[in-house]
C-alpha positions in Angstrom: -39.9 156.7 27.0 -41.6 157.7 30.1 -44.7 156.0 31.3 -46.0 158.9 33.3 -45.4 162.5 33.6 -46.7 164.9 36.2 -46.8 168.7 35.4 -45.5 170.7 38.1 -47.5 173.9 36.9 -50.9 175.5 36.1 -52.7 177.0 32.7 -51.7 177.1 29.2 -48.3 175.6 29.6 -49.9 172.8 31.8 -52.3 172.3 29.1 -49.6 172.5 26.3 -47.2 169.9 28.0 -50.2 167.3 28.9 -51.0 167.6 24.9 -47.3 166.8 23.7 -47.3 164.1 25.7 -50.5 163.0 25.2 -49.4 162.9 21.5 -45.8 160.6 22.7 -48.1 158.4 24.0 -47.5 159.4 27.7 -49.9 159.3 30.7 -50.4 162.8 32.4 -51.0 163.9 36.3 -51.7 167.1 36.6 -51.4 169.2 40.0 -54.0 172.3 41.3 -54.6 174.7 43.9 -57.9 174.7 45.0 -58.4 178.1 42.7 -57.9 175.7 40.0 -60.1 173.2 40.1 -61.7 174.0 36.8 -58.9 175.0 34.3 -58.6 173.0 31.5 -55.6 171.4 32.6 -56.9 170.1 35.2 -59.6 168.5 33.1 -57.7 167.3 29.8 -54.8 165.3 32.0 -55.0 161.6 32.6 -55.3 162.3 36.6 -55.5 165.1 38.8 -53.9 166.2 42.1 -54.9 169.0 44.4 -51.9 169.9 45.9 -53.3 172.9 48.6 -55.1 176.2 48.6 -54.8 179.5 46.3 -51.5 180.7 47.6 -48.8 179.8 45.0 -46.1 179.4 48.2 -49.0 176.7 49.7 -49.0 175.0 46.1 -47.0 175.0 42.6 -44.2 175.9 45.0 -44.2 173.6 48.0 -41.6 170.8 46.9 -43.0 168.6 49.1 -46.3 168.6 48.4 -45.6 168.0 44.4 -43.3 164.9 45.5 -46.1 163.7 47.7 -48.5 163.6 44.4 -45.6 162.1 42.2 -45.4 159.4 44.4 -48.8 158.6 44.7 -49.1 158.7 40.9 -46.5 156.7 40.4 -44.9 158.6 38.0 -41.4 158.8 36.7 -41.1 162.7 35.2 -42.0 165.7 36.0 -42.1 168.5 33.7 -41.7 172.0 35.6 -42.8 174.3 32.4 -42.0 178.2 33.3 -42.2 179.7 36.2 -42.8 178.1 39.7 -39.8 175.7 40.1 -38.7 175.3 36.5 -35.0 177.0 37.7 -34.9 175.8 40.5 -31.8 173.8 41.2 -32.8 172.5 45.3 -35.9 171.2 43.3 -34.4 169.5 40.3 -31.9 167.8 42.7 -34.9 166.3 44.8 -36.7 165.0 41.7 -33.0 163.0 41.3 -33.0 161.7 44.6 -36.1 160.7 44.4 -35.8 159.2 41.4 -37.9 161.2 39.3 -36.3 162.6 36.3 -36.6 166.0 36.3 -37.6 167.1 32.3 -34.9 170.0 31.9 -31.3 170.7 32.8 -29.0 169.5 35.6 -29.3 170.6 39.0 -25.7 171.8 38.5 -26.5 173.7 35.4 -29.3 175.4 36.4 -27.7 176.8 39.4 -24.5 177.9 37.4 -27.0 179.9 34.7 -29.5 180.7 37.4 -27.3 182.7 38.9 -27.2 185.7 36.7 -23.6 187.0 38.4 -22.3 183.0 37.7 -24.0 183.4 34.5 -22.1 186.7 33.4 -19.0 185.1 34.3 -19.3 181.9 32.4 -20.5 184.1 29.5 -17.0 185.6 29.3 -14.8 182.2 30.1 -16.7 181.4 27.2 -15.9 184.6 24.6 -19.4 185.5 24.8 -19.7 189.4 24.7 -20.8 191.1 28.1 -21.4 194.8 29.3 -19.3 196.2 31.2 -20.5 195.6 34.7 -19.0 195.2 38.6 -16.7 192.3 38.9 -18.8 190.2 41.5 -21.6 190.9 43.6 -22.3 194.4 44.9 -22.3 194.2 48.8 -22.4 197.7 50.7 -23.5 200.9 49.6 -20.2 201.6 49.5 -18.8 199.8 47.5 -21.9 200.4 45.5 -21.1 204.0 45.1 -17.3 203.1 44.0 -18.4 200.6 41.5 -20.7 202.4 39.7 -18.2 205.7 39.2 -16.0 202.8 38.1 -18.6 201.5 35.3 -19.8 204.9 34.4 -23.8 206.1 34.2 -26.0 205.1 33.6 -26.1 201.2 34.9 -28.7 199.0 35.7 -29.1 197.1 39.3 -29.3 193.6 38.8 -30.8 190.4 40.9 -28.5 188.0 41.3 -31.0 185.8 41.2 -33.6 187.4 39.4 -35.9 187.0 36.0 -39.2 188.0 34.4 -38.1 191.8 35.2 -38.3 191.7 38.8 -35.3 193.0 40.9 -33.6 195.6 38.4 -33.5 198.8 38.8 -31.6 201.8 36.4 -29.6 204.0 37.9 -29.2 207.2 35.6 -26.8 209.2 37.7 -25.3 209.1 41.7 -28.4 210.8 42.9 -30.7 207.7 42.1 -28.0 205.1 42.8 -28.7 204.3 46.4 -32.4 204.4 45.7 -32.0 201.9 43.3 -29.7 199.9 44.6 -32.3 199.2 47.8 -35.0 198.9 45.8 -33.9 196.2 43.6 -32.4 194.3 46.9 -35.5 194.5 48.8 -37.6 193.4 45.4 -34.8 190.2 44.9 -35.4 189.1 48.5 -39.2 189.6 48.1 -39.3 187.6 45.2 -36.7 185.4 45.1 -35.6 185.2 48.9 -32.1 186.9 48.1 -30.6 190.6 48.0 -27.7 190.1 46.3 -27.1 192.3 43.2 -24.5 192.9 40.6 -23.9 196.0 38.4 -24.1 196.2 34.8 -23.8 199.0 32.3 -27.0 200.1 31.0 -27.3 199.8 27.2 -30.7 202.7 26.7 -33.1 201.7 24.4 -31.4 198.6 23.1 -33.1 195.3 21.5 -34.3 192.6 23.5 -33.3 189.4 21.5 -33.2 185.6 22.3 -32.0 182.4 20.6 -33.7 179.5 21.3 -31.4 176.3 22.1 -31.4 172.8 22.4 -28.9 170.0 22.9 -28.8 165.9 24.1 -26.9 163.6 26.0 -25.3 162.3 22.8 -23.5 165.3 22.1 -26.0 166.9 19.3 -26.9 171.2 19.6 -28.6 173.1 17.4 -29.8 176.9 18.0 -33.0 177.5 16.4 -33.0 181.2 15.5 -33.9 184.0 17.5 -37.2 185.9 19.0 -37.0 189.7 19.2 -38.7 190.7 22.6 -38.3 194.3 22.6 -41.7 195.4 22.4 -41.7 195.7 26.7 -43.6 196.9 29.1 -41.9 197.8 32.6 -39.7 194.7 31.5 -42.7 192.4 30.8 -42.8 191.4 27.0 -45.8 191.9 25.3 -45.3 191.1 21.4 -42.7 188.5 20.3 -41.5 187.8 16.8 -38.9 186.0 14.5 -36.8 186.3 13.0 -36.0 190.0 14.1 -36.7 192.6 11.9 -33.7 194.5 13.4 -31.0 191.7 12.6 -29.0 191.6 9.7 -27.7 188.3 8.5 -24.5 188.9 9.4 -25.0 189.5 13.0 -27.8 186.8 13.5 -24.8 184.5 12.4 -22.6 185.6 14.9 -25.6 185.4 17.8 -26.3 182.0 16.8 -22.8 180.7 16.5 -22.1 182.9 20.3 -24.8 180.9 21.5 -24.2 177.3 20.3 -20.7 178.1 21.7 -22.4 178.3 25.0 -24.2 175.4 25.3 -21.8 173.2 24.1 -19.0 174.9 26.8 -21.4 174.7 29.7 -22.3 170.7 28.5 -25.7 172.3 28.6 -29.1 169.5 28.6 -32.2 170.5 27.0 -34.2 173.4 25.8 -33.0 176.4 26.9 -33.1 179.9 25.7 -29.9 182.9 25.7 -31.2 186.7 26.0 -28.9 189.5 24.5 -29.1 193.2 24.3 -28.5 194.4 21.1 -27.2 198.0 20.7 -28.4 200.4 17.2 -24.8 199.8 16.2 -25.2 196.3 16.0 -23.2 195.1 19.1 -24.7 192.4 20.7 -24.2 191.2 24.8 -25.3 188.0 26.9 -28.0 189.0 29.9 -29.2 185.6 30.9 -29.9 182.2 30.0 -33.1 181.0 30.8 -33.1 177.0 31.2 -36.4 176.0 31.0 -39.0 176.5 28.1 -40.0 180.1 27.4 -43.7 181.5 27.4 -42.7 182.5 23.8 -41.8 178.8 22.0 -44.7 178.8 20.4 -43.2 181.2 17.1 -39.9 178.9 17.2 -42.4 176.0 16.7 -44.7 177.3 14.2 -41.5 178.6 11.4 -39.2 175.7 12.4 -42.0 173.2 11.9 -41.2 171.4 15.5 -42.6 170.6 18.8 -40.5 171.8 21.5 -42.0 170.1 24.6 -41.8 166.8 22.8 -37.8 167.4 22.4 -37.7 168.6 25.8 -39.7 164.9 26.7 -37.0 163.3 24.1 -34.0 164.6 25.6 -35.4 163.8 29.2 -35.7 160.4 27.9 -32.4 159.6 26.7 -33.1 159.6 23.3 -31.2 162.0 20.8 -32.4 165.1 19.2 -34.8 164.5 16.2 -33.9 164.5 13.1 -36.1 167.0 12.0 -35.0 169.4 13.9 -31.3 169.2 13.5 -32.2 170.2 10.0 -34.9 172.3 10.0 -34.5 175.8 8.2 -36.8 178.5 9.0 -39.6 179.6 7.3 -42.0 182.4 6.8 -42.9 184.8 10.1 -44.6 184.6 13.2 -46.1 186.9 15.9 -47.3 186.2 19.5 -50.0 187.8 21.5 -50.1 187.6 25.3 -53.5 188.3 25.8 -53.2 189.4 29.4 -56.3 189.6 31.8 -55.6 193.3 32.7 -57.5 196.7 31.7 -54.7 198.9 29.7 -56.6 202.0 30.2 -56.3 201.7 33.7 -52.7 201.4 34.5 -52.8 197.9 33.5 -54.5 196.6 36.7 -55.7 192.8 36.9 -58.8 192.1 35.5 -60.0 188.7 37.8 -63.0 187.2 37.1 -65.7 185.7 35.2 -65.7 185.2 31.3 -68.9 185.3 30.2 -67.8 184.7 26.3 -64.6 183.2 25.0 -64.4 183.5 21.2 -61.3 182.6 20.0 -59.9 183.6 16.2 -58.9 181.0 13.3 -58.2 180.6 9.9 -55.2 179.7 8.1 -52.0 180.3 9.9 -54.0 181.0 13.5 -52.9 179.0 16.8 -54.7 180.6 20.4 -52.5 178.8 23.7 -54.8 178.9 26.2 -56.6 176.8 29.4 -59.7 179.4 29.5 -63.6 179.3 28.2 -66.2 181.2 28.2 -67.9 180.3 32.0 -64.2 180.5 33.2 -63.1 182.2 36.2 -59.9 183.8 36.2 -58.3 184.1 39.9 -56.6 186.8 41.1 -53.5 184.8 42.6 -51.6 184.3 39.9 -50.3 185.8 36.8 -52.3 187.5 34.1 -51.8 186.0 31.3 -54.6 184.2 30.2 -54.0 183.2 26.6 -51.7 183.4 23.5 -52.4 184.3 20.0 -49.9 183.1 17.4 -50.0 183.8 13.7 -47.6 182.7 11.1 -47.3 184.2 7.2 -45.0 184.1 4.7 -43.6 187.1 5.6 -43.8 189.8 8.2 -46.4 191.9 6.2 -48.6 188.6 6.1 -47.9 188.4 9.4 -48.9 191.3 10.9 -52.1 191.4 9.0 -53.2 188.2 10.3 -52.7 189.1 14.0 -54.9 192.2 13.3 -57.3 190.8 11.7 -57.6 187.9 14.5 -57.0 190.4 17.3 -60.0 192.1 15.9 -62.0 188.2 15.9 -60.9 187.6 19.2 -63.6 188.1 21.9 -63.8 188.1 25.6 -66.6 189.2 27.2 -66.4 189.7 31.3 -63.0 191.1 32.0 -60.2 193.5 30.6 -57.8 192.3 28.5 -55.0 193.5 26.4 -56.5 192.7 23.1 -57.5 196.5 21.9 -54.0 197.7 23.4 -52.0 195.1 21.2 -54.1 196.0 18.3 -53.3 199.9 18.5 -50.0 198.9 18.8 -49.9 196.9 15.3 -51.5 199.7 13.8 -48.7 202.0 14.5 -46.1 203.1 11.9 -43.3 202.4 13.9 -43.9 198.2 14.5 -44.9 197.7 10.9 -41.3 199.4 10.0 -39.4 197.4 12.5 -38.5 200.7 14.4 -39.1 200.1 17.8 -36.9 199.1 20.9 -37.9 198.4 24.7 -38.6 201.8 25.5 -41.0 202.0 22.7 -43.7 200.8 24.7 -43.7 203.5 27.6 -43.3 206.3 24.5 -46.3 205.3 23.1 -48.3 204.9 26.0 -47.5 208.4 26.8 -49.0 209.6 23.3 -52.5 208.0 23.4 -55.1 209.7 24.3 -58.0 208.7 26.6 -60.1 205.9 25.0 -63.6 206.5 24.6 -66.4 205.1 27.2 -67.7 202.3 25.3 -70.8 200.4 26.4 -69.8 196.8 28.2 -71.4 193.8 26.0 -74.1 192.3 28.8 -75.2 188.4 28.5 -78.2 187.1 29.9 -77.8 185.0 33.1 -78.1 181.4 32.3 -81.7 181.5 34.4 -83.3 184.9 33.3 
């Protein structure tokens, strides 16, 4: 087992790898940007790095100044969580070089599945169902317009390199093509310093489901049951759940078995997660694989009965799978909440700042993900989630009544969030049934009325 790992990343994940460890035994350094100095992760891990200012490109992205704090620590991991580096292949091959294991995939992995045009095609060498979709990268507008009369509309403009949403576009006839097509090259190079782009047909209003997977060096893989993630908004998830309420047995089975097929194919490392589409007739196709842990774990963990960032540790480590997990069975339901620091009756927009009070639900069956506190201050550089709720029942009607009722207990005082948007939205007739796809989202939105001017809750200053 390691002796020290250092977490390349910021907030709740930061604070939920430094406490798996923690629990293995394992010393913690945690990196910061200045704007950081007082999460929670920075406080709870063994030491503490400041790796440069605000600016994620001057911090939890500059390789070289993460190295420079890995070497002083002295440690011997380092554990990317999501975002930031956690795909990136130039970084996991430095962390070998340097000797430093890197706690996820190969650097060769991660590049083949990173790739989402790579991806596709390794998806079909490996009889993994894929929409129909341009064979190869998508160059010219040109051959843009060719391609897509080829495929049919509507299709959806792809980053080659993309994730989280950013760099697709949908193109619903010729008229919007070239629109789209520049507009999801110039968001890919923005965001992920590459145009390239790859057609795919678009499959409207499908089902956004993903199965979670995991394998060792010593030849054990497991899938671990799926997470629907259709309840969307512009491509950024909201509500999570498993198992899907949309999913009969019969074609979870074939999902899982597709996906184990994968991973064991690819020689795949790790935790990692596969993303399908799922059509109403029940056909199912491979988007992505995402080869780092996913904001979402937490409802794997809580009805598998597991710890996912101490496998990931594990499996870093040399040691094989545990045995709990190559037998676990689900059981029961669970939600998750990303409670977002945004105002969702205005467009959504950030909501930076101070929390003046940060009350957090519990009870039976209540877990809240989360490196904030009431005197916090959320900065405006990074992204907006600052928390997530989880609940777990026996079943999905439990379920859902135990996220309302601790959306309701769940107070932050200071900023926006998307606590009272979440709540309308379990409320509805349409989640509770199971009926709803990613376009719900934007539908409902479009039905709500105006909310009503409500009074802001004011707390004394500390020295009135």
């Amino acid at each position: 087992m390691f002796k020290n790992i250092l977490v390349a990343n910021r907030g709740e994940i930061a604070l939920r790898v430094i406490r798996a460890a923690k629990e293995l035994g394992v010393r913690t350094t945690a990196v910061y940007s200045e704007a950081d100095v007082d999460s929670m992760h920075v406080q709870l891990a063994d030491d503490a790095i400041c790796i440069g200012p605000a600016s994620s490109a001057d911090s939890y992205l500059k390789m070289d100044s993460i190295m420079a704090a890995a070497e002083i620590a002295n440690v011997d991991a380092i554990h990317p969580g999501y975002g930031f580096l956690s795909e990136n292949p130039r970084f996991a091959d430095i962390c070998e070089q340097a000797k430093v294991k890197f706690i996820g995939p190969s650097a060769a992995v991660i590049s083949r599945m990173g790739d989402k045009n790579e991806a596709r095609a390794t998806a079909v060498a490996c009889g993994v169902p894929v929409t129909p979709g341009s064979d190869g990268l998508v160059e010219t507008e040109e051959d843009a317009i060719r391609i897509a009369e080829e495929i049919g509309y509507p299709i959806m403009v792809k980053a080659s390199a993309g994730g989280g949403g950013r760099g697709m576009r949908p193109a619903l006839n010729q008229g919007s093509l070239l629109a789209a097509y520049n507009a999801a090259k110039n968001e890919a190079k923005a965001c992920f310093g590459s145009d390239e782009v790859y057609f795919e047909k678009l499959v409207e209003n499908p089902h956004h489901v993903e199965f979670q997977v995991a394998a060792d060096i010593h030849g054990n893989y497991i899938e671990l049951g799926e997470r629907d993630c259709s309840m969307q908004r512009r491509n950024q998830k909201i509500i999570e759940e498993t198992p899907s309420p949309f999913l009969s047995d019969k074609l979870r089975q074939e999902m899982a078995e597709a996906s184990k097929n994968l991973i064991k194919q690819i020689g795949y490392e790790n935790c990692g997660t596969i993303e399908y589409l799922v059509d109403d007739k029940g056909n199912f196709y491979f988007m992505e694989m995402n080869t780092r842990i996913q904001v979402e774990h937490p409802i794997t963990e809580e009805v598998r009965g597991c710890d996912l960032i101490k496998e990931q540790i594990r499996i870093a480590a040399g040691q094989p799978l545990s045995n709990h997990i190559m037998s676990s069975e689900p059981r029961g339901h669970s939600i998750e909440c990303r409670i977002n620091a945004e105002d969702p009756y205005r467009n959504f927009a950030p909501s930076p700042g101070k929390i003046k009070l940060f009350y957090a639900p519990g009870g039976r069956g209540v877990r809240v993900d989360t490196h904030v506190y009431s005197g916090y201050t959320v900065p405006p550089n990074y992204d907006s989630m600052i928390a997530k709720l989880i609940v777990t029942g026996a079943n999905r009607e439990i379920a859902i009544a135990r996220m309302s009722r601790s959306l309701n207990e769940f107070v932050i005082k200071g900023i926006k969030t998307t606590i009272p948007f979440q709540a309308s939205i379990l409320k509805h007739a349409a989640f509770r049934n199971g009926d709803y796809n990613i376009a719900w989202v934007e539908k409902f939105l479009n039905s709500q009325p105006d909310p009503p001017e409500l009074p802001e809750f004011e707390l004394e200053d500390e020295d009135s």
